[in-house]
Each structure stands twice: as C-alpha cells, then as structure tokens.
Wavefront OBJ file of the C-alpha trace (Angstrom):
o trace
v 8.705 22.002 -53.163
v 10.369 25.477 -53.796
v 8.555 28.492 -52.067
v 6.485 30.431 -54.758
v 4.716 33.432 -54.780
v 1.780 32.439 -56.720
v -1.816 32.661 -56.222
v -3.000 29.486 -57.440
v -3.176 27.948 -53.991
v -5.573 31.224 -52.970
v -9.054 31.026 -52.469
v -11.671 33.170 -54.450
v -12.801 36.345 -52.934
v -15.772 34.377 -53.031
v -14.235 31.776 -50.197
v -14.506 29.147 -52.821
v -11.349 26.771 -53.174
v -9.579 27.062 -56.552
v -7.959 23.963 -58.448
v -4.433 24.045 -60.004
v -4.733 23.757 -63.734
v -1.289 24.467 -63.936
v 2.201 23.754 -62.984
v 4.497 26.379 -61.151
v 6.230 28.706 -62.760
v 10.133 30.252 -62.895
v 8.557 33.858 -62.159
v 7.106 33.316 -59.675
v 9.824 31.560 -57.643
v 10.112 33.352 -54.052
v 13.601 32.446 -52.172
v 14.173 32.498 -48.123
v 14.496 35.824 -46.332
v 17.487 37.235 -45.607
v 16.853 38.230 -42.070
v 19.466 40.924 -41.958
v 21.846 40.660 -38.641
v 23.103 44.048 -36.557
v 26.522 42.701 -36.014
v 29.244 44.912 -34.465
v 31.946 43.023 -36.004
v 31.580 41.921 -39.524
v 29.850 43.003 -42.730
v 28.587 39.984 -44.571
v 26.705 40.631 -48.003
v 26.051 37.422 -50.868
v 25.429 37.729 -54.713
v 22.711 36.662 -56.101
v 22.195 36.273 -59.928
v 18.959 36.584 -60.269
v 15.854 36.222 -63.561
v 17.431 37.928 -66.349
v 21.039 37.448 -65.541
v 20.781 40.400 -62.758
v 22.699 41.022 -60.014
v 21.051 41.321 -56.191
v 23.073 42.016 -52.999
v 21.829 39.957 -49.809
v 22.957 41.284 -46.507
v 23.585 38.985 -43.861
v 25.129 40.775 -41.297
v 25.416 44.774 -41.517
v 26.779 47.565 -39.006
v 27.038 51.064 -41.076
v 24.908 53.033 -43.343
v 24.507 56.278 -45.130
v 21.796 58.223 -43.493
v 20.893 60.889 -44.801
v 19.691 64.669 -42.275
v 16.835 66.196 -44.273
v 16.235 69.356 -42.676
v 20.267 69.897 -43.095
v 20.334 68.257 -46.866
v 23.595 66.384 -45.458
v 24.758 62.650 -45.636
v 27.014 61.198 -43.598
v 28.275 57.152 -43.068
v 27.697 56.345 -39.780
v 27.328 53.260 -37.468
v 24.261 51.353 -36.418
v 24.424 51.114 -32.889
v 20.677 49.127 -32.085
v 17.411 48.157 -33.566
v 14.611 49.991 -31.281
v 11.414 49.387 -32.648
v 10.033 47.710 -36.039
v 5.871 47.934 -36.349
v 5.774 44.953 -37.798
v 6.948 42.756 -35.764
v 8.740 43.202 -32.125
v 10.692 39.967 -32.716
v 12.797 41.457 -34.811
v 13.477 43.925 -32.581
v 14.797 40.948 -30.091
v 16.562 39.798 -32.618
v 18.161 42.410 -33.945
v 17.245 42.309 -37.586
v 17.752 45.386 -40.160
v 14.735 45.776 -42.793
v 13.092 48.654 -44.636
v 10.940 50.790 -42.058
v 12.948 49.435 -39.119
v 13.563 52.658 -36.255
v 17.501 52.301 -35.297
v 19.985 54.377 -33.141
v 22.890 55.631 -35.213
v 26.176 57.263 -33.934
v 25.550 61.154 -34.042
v 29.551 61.746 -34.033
v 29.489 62.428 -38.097
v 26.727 64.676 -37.708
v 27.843 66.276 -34.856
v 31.508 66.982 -36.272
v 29.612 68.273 -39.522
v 27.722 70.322 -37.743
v 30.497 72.066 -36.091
v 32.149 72.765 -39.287
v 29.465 74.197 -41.155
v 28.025 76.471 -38.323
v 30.936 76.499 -35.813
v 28.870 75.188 -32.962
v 28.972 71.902 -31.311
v 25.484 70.656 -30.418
v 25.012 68.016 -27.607
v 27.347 69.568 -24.764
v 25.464 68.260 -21.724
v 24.641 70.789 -19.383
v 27.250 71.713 -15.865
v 25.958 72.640 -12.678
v 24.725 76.400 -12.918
v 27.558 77.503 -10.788
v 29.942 76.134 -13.436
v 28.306 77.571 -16.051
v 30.410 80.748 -16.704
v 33.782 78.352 -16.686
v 32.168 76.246 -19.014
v 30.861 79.103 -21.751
v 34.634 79.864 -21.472
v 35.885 76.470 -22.030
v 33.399 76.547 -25.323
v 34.578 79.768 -26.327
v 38.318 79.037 -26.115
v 37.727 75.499 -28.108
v 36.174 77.206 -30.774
v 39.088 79.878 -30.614
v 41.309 77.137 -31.128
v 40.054 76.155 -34.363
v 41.792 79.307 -36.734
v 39.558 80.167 -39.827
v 40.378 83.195 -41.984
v 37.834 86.168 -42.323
v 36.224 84.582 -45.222
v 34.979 81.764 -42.955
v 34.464 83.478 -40.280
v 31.887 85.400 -41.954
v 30.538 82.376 -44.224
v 29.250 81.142 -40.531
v 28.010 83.718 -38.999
v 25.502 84.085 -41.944
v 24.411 80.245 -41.672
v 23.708 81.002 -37.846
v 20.571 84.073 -39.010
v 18.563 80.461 -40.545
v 20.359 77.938 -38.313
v 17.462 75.834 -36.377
v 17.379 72.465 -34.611
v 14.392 70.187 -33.482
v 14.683 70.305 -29.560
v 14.477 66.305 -29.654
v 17.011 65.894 -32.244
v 18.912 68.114 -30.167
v 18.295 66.284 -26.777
v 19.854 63.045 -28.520
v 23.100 64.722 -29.559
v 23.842 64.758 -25.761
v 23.820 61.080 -25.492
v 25.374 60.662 -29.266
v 23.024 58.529 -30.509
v 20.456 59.324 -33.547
v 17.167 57.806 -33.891
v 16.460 56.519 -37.677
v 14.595 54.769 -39.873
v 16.187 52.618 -42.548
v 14.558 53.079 -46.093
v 16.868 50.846 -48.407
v 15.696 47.422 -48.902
v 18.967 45.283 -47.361
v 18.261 41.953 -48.397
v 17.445 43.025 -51.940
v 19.920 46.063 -52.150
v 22.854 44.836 -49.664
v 22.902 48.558 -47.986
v 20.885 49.708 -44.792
v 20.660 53.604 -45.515
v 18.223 55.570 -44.122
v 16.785 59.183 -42.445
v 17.382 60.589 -39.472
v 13.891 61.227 -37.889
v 12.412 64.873 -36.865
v 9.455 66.192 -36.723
v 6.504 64.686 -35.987
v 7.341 61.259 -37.562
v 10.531 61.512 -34.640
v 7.444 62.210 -31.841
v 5.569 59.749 -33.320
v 8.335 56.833 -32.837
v 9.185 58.349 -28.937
v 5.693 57.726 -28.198
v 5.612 54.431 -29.168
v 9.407 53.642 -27.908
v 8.164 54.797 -24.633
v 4.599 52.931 -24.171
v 6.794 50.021 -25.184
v 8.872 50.349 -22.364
v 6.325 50.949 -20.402
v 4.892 47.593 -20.895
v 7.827 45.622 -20.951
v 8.220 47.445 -16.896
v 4.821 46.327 -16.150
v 5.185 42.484 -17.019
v 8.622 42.632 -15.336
v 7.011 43.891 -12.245
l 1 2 3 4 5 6 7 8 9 10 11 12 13 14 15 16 17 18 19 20 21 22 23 24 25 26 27 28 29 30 31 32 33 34 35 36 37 38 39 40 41 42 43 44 45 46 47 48 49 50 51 52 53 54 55 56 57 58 59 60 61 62 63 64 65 66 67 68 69 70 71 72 73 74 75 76 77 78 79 80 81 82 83 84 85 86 87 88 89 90 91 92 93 94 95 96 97 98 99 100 101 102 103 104 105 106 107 108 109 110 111 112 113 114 115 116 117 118 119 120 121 122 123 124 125 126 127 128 129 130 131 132 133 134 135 136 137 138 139 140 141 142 143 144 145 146 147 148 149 150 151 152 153 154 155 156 157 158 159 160 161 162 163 164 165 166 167 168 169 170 171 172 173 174 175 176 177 178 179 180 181 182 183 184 185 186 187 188 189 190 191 192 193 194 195 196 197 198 199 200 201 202 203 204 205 206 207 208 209 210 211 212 213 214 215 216 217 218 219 220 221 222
C-alpha cells in the first residue's frame, strides 16, 4: 500500500465512518519525508520527476543557505552552524533536521564583513577591560585607517552612518558570530534551506522560548 493523501479513509464531521466507493488515485499519491540532515560535510540533494513531468529537488543533507537581513535589504550565503528550536516538534531539534519555520544559528562572518564595507564599522568587537579601552579605540581606529578609500567613499559612508541602526540583540550575537534564523524555503520540496535573519520582536519572541527551553532541560538534569 503506497502512502496517499486522501480523505476517503476520514470520518464525517459527523464522527460517522465513511466507506470507500473508490479506488486510490495517482493525485493523490503522498511519498516519504525527506527529513533534511544539518551535515557539516556534504551537500546531498535527489531529483525527483514528479506529476506532470516536473522537476522537485529533495535535500538530504544540507549545510549553507542564502539568508536574507531585512532591515539591511542584504543577502548573503552563509553556513548553518545548528538547529535551535523547531515549534513543532523538539525531536527534530535532537536530530538535527532543516524544515520550513525551523530557528537555526548561521555564521555572521558574511554579514559582518558586509557590514564593514558598506558603513565602515565592524560590529561584534567584544568589549576589553575599561582600562584597555583607550588602546583598543586606537587599535579600531588604525584598522579602519588601514583600509584606503578615496574621498568619494569616504563620504558615501559617512552619510549611511546619519540612518545607520542595529537591534541591540542582533548586535549582542555578532560578538559570538553566530546569527539566529529562521528558514522559509521548503528543502525537501525546493532542495535549498534559505531563510531570514530574525529581529525584532519575532527575534525576542524565539530568545524567550530558547531560554525557558533551557531552562527545563537544567531542571530534569538536576
């Protein structure tokens, strides 16, 4: 028996039982989950020809995506580094799997270097003992010296810096180079995990629960 997606084999809204007056059909055919693997190492993604002689992608084992920085309207290929929390399910958060919806840490290094670029500031630099922090305001000011931009430039970012602004959270996690996410492609239908990188309130939102989970998981340890 194939799996099918059918709802012959549903009951009435009633509660009643329904009988089958009919055989299965091609259209409704359903076919195993891909289950999507984080893997550090390889990139494994199958064709599949599917009704109408088209084409679908299924991801079996994934480790970079495009995700895209909406407050910046910038996109940047990066790594996936971990799968932190999935609402539907926390199993899939043991075992590592990559579907829509699912809240992953991504390298920040892409964003970070773009970042520096556009604006000529590097976000992230952790923070030196307050008696070192003249010597290291110096050691900022000399690496950005060391970059040599004509006038043009020069100007071009000192205008971005009047509207430049940064969540404080998003900014907290460029210290420890690692992005929260959330993956909005589809990878077992698409073959791709691209995504966001979370802010705002949907990024508070997903701390909160990151953080009661941990909480737990402390609790039944202890």
């Amino acid at each position: 028996m194939g799996i099918s997606r059918d709802s012959m084999h549903k009951r009435r809204a009633t509660g009643g039982k329904k009988k089958a007056w009919r055989k299965k059909r091609k259209y409704e055919l359903g076919r195993q989950p891909a289950n999507t693997k984080l893997d550090t190492t390889q990139k494994t993604v199958r064709r599949i020809r599917v009704r109408g002689g088209n084409v679908k992608w299924r991801a079996l084992r994934l480790n970079t995506g495009n995700f895209s920085w909406g407050s910046e309207a910038v996109t940047r290929k990066t790594r996936i580094l971990d799968v932190v929390y999935n609402a539907s399910n926390n199993e899939l958060v043991r075992t590592q799997t990559l579907v829509k919806s699912a809240v992953v840490q991504v390298d920040a290094a892409p964003f970070k270097q773009w970042y520096l670029t556009h604006y000529g500031v590097e976000i992230g630099k952790k923070k030196k003992a307050a008696s070192k922090k003249d010597e290291s305001e110096q050691e900022g000011e000399v690496s950005a010296a060391d970059a040599k931009v004509s006038n043009h430039v020069e100007r071009k970012k000192k205008s971005r810096q009047v509207d430049r602004k940064i969540d404080p959270h998003v900014e907290e996690q460029f210290s420890s180079g690692r992005l929260l996410a959330c993956i909005s492609s589809r990878p077992g239908q698409c073959g791709r995990a691209d995504g966001y990188i979370l802010e705002g309130k949907e990024l508070e939102f997903y701390m909160k629960k990151i953080q009661k989970k941990k909480g737990k998981g402390a609790a039944g340890g202890a």
